[in-house]
Structure formats: structure tokens, C-alpha cells
C-alpha positions as CSV (number, residue, x, y, z in Angstrom):
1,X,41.7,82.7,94.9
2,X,39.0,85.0,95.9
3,X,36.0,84.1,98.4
4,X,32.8,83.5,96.0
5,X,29.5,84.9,97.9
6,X,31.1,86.7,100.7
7,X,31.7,90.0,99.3
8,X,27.8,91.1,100.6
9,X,29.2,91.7,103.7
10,X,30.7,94.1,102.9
11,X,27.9,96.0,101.9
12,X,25.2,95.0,103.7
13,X,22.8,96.8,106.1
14,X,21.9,97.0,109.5
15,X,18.6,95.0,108.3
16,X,19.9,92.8,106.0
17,X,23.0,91.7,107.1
18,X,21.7,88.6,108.6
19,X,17.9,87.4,109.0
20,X,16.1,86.5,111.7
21,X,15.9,82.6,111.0
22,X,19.9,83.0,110.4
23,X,20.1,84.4,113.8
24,X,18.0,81.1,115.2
25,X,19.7,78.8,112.7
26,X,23.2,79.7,113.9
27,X,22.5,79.8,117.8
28,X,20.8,76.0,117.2
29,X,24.2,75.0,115.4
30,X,26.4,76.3,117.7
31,X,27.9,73.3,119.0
32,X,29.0,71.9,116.0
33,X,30.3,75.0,114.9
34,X,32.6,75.3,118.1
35,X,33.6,72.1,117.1
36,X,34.8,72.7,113.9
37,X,36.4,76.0,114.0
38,X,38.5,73.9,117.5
39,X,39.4,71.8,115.1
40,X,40.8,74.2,112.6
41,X,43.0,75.8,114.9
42,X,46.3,74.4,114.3
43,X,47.6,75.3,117.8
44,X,46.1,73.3,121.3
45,X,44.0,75.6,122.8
46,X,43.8,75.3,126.5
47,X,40.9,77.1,128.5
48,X,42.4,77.5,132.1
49,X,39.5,79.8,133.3
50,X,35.6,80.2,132.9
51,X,32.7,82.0,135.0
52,X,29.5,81.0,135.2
53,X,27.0,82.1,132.9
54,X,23.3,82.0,132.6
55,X,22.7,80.1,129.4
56,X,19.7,82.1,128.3
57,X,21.2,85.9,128.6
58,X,23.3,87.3,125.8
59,X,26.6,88.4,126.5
60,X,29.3,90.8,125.3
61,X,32.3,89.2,125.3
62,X,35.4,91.0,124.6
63,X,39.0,89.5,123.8
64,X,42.5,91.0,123.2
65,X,44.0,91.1,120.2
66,X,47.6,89.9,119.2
67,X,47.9,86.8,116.8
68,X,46.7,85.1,114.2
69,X,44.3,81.9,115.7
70,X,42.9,84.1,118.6
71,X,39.8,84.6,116.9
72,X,39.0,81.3,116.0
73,X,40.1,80.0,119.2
74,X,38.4,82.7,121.5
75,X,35.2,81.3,119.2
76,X,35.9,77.2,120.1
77,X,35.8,78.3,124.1
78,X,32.8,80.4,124.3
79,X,29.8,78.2,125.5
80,X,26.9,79.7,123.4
81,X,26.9,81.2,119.5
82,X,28.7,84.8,119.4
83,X,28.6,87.0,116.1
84,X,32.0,88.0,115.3
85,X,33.3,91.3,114.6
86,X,35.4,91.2,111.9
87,X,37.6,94.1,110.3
88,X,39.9,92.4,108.0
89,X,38.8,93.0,104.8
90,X,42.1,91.4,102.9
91,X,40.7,88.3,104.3
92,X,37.0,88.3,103.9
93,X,37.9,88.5,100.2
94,X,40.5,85.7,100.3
95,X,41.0,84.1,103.3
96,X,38.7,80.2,102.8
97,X,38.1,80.6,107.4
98,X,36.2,84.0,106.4
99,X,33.0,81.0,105.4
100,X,33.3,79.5,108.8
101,X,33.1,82.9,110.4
102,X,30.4,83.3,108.1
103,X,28.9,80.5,109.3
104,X,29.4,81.2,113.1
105,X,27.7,84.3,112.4
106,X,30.0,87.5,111.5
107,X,29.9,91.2,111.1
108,X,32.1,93.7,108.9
109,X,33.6,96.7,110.2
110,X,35.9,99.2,107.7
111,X,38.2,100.0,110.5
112,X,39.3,102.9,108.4
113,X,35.5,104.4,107.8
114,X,33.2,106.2,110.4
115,X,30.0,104.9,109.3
116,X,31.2,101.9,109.0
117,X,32.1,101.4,112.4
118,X,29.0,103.3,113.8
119,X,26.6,101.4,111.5
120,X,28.4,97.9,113.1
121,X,27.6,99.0,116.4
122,X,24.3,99.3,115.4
123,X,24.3,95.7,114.0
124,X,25.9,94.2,116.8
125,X,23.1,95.9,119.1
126,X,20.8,94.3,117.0
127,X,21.8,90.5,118.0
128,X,22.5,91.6,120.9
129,X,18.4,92.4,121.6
130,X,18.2,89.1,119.5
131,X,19.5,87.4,122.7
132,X,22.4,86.4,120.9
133,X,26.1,87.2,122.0
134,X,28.7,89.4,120.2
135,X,32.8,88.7,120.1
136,X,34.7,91.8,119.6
137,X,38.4,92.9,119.8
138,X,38.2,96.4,121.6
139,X,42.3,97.0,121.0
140,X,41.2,97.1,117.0
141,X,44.4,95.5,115.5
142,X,46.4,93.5,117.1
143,X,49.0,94.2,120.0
144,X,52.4,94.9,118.9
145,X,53.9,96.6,121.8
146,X,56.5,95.8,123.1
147,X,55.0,96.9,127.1
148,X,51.6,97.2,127.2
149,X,49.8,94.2,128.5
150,X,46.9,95.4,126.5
151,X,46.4,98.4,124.0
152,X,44.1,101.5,125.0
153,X,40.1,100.2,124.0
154,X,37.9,101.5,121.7
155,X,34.6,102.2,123.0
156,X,32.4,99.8,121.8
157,X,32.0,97.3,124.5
158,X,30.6,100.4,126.5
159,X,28.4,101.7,124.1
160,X,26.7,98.5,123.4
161,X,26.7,97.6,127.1
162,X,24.5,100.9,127.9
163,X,22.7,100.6,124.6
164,X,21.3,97.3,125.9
165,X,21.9,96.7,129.1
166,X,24.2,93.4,128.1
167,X,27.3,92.7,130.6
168,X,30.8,92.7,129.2
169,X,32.8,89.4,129.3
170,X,36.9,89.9,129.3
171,X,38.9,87.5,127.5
172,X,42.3,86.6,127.5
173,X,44.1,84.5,124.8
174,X,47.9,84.1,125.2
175,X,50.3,82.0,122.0
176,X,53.7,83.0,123.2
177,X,56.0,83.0,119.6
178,X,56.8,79.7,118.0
179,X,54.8,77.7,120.5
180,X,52.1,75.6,119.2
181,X,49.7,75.9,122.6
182,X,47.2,79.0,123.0
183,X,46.0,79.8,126.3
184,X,42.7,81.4,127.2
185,X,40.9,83.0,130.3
186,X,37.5,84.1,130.4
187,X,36.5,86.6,133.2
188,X,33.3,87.3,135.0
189,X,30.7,89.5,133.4
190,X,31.1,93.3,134.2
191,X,28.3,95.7,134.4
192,X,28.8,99.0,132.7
193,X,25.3,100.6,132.8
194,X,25.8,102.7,136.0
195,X,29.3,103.5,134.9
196,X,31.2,106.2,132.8
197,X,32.7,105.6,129.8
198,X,36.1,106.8,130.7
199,X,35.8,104.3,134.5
200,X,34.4,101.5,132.6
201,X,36.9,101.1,130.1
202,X,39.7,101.5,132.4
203,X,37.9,98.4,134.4
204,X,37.9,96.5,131.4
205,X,41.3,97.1,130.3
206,X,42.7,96.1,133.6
207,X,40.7,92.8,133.5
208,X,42.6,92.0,130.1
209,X,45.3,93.5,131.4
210,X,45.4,91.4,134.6
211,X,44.8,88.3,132.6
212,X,47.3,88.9,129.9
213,X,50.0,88.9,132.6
214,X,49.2,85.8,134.4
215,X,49.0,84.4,131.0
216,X,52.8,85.5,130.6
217,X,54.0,84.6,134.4
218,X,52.6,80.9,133.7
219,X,53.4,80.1,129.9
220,X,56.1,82.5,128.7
221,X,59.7,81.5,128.5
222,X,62.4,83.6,130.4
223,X,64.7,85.9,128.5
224,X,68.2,85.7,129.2
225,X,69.8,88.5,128.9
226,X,73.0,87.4,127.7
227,X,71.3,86.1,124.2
228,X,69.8,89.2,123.4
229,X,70.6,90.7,120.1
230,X,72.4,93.9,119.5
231,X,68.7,95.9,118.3
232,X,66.4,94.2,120.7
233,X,63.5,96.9,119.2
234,X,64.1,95.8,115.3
235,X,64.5,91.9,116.7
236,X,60.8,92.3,117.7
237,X,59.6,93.9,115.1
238,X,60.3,91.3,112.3
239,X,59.3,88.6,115.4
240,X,55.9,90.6,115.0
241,X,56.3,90.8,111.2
242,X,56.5,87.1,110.8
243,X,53.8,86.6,113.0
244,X,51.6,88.6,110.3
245,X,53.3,86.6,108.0
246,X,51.3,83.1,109.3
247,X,48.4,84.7,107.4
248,X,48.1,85.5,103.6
249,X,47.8,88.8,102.5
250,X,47.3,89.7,98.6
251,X,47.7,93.6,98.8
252,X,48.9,96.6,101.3
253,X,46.8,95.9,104.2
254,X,48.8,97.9,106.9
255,X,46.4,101.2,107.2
256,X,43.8,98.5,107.7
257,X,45.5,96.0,109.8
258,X,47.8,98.0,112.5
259,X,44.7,100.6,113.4
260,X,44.8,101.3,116.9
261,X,42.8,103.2,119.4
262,X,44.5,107.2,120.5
263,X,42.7,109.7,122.3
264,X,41.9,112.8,119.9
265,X,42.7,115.1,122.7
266,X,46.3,113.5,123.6
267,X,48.2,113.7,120.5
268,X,50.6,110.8,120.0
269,X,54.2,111.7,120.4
270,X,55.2,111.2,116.9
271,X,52.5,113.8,115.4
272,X,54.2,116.4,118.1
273,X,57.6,116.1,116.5
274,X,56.1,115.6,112.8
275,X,55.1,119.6,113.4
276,X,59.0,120.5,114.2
277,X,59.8,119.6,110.4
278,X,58.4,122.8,108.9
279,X,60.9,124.7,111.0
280,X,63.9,126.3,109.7
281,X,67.1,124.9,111.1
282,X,69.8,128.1,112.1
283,X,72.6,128.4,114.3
284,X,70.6,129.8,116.5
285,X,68.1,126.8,117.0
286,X,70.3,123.8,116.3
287,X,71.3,122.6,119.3
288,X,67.7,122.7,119.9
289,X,66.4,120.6,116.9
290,X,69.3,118.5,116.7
291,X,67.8,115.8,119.0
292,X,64.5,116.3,117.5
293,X,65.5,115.5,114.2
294,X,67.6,112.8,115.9
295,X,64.6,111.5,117.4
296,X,62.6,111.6,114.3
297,X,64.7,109.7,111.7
298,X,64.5,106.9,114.8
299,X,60.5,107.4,114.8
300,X,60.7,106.0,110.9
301,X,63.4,103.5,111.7
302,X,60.7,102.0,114.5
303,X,57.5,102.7,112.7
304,X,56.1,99.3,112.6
305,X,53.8,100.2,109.7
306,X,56.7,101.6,108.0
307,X,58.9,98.3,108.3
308,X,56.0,96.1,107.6
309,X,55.1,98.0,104.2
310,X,59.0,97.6,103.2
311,X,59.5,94.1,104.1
312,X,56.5,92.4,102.9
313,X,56.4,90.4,100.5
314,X,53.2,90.1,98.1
């Protein structure tokens, strides 16, 4: 079934996006709200950490990114009202949470589309100088490595935090697979005005970093070795596949869905050996390309948006 009245989001403008009396309206509600969206994650959220804050200051609070309630729950643990960045457009037009977002207080990003993401920077900024807070997820979709603590940040907790002077919160959420407790930790406030952007985000990824690995030396369970599957890489994958699969999805969503953050002027390693298939193999260059072309066909066997556009189910 599709959401009935949401679809403006989608759509709307920097101006009318959300009014001014909706801005006071949904700081006023706030507690309920937290209330409600604590009870509608299934999970037991558990907040182990919390700085102080001063109540009357708006904040930009930034959270990793890596399974399905951590929205929701990041939202139940904050102490004031925090619009939402949302890019997930499959689930604004389906998903029956997208109202309670709504209701929090949300804003749409086309992960996929420049103006889109420049024009919610631009709305975000605005409730920010409303003295309102924002909740964003700087690692775009969620983490599905299979080593990094924390994915490489977009930029917009830095840009907002020197386009209003607002200090960035870090947050932590941690659901270790199959287990029905989520654990959070909220850092102290970091100031980014007298920074760079390259410093700053480097500060802020080792806060979520930091966090995310505390998370996983108190709550996660110990692999033993000896009960490890033959492809340990593929084992993940469809661990991380099912973990998709908690949610709905009514279309192909993975473009959307599995964007991440890359540096324009570090190309990623499978682009690099992409530009070795317009060479022409001889006897003279094979022993050359051989473990290129080796390394290649493994680059589509463990291309997660590959596997999760054969193996899903719609």
C-alpha cells in the first residue's frame, strides 16, 4: 500500500517544506513523540552513554549507519526534537514509520541527485537557525563492510557546522545480528568552526569510530574460528542481505540504498581495473592480465550491490 499525503516531500522547497508553527508544534511534542517511536522499536534499546547538553542550543547530531531500527532508536534517545534526514525514497512512499518520521519532523534527500542533496543542506540549516536540532547519517547508506568501524563521511555535518556555528554530536548505535538489544552512545559536542574540513571529519569519524568499537568489545559475540564457513565473504553478505530484508522494499532500491561516500580524486579500486577490460589480451601481455581479469570476475562475485539485485526478492 502506498503512503497517502507524504509524497510532498519529495518535492518540496527549502521554504515550504515545513512551516514555522510546524517547527514550534514538533519541538513542544517532543516528548511524546520519543515516546512513541521507543515504543515502535521492536528491539530494547539501551543508552549506555550521554553528555551534557544545554537544553536551549540546537545541535547537530550525527549517527552511524548500519541497520534497520537505528533511526528510530537514535530518535527515542535524543533529549530534544531533531529533524531527520531521510534518503530512502522506497520507504517514504510505502513504509507506514515514514508518518512518524513525518511527525518527528523529517527531511528528503535524493541521495542519487546533486540538488537534491545541496538544497537539503540548505533546509537542514534552516532548522538549525530555527533552534531546532538535525539527525543525519554522514556514512549515507548503511555500513556493510566487513572492517571498517565506520564508512568515510560525507560532508555535511561540517558544512552545516560552519554554516551556523552549531556543534556536532557523534552517535553510536550498535544491534549485533539476530539479537533483539540495540545499544547506543552519544558523545560530547565537537566544534568544527575553527577547523578544516578534511581535520574535522577525520575527528568525527574517529569519535564514531571509537564508539562503534567499544560497542563491539562489550556486546558482540566471539567468533570461533573453527565454525566458520568455507566463504566467510559470501556468509556475510547474505547475513547483510537479510538484514535488508527486515524492511520491505517494492522495487530495485540498490543505486539508492548502498550509496556511499569516495573521494573523487582517489578512484576506488574496482574503477582502476574496470579500465584494464578494453585491453587486448596477447601472448605478450597475458601473464600480465591474467590476475587482473582474475581479480575482476572476483570484484562481481563480491559486489554487494550486484548480489543484492540478484537475490532479492520483490
Amino acid at each position: 500500500m502506498k503512503n497517502l499525503g507524504l509524497g510532498y516531500v519529495k518535492t518540496s522547497t527549502v521554504e515550504n517544506f515545513t512551516t514555522e508553527s510546524g517547527i514550534k508544534i514538533r519541538r513542544y511534542i517532543s516528548p511524546a513523540v520519543r515516546k512513541v517511536l521507543k515504543l515502535a522499536t521492536k528491539r530494547t534499546v539501551y543508552l549506555e552513554s550521554y553528555p551534557k547538553l544545554d537544553p536551549n542550543t540546537p545541535y547537530i547530531f550525527a549517527s552511524t549507519h548500519s541497520f534497520d531500527e537505528d533511526i528510530i532508536a537514535a530518535l527515542s534517545v535524543i533529549d530534544r526534537n531533531a529533524y531527520v534526514l531521510l534518503g530512502t525514497t522506497d520507504q517514504i512512499d510505502h513504509n507506514p514509520q515514514m508518518y512518524a518520521a513525518w511527525l518527528n519532523g523529517m527531511i528528503y534527500v535524493d541521495r542519487l541527485d546533486e540538488n537534491s542533496r545541496r538544497e537539503s543542506v540548505k533546509k537542514m540549516e534552516r532548522i538549525l537557525n530555527s533552534g531546532t536540532s538535525v539527525l543525519l547519517f554522514p556514512e549515507g547508506g548503511w555500513n556493510n563492510t566487513e572492517n571498517l568501524l565506520c564508512q568515510p563521511l560525507f560532508a555535511g555535518p561540517y558544512i552545516l557546522a560552519q554554516k551556523t556555528k552549531v556543534k556536532v554530536v557523534p552517535i553510536a548505535s550498535f544491534n549485533e545480528p539476530n539479537s533483539n538489544d540495540i545499544f547506543i552512545k552519544v558523545g560530547e559536542p565537537m566544534d568544527f568552526t575553527m577547523k578544516e574540513k578534511k581535520e574535522a571529519l577525520r575527528e568525527l569519524r574517529d569519535s564514531l569510530a571509537t564508539m562503534m568499537f567499544e560497542h563491539i568489545e562489550l556486546h558482540s559475540t566471539p567468533i570461533v574460528r573453527s565454525e566458520l564457513g568455507e566463504n566467510q565473504h559470501l556468509e556475510f553478505m547474505e547475513m547483510r542481505r537479510r538484514e535488508y530484508m527486515r524492511v520491505k522494499w517494492t522495487r530495485d532500491v540498490w543505486d539508492e540504498e548502498l550509496a556511499f561516500y569516495h573521494d573523487k580524486d582517489q578512484p576506488l579500486p574496482i574503477k582502476i581495473r574496470e579500465s584494464f577490460d578494453k585491453v587486448v589480451i596477447t601472448r605478450h601481455n597475458a601473464y600480465i592480465m591474467a590476475p587482473i581479469i582474475e581479480r575482476r570476475l572476483e570484484d562481481e562475485r563480491y559486489n554487494f550491490k550486484i548480489y543484492m539485485k540478484k537475490n532479492t526478492k520483490r
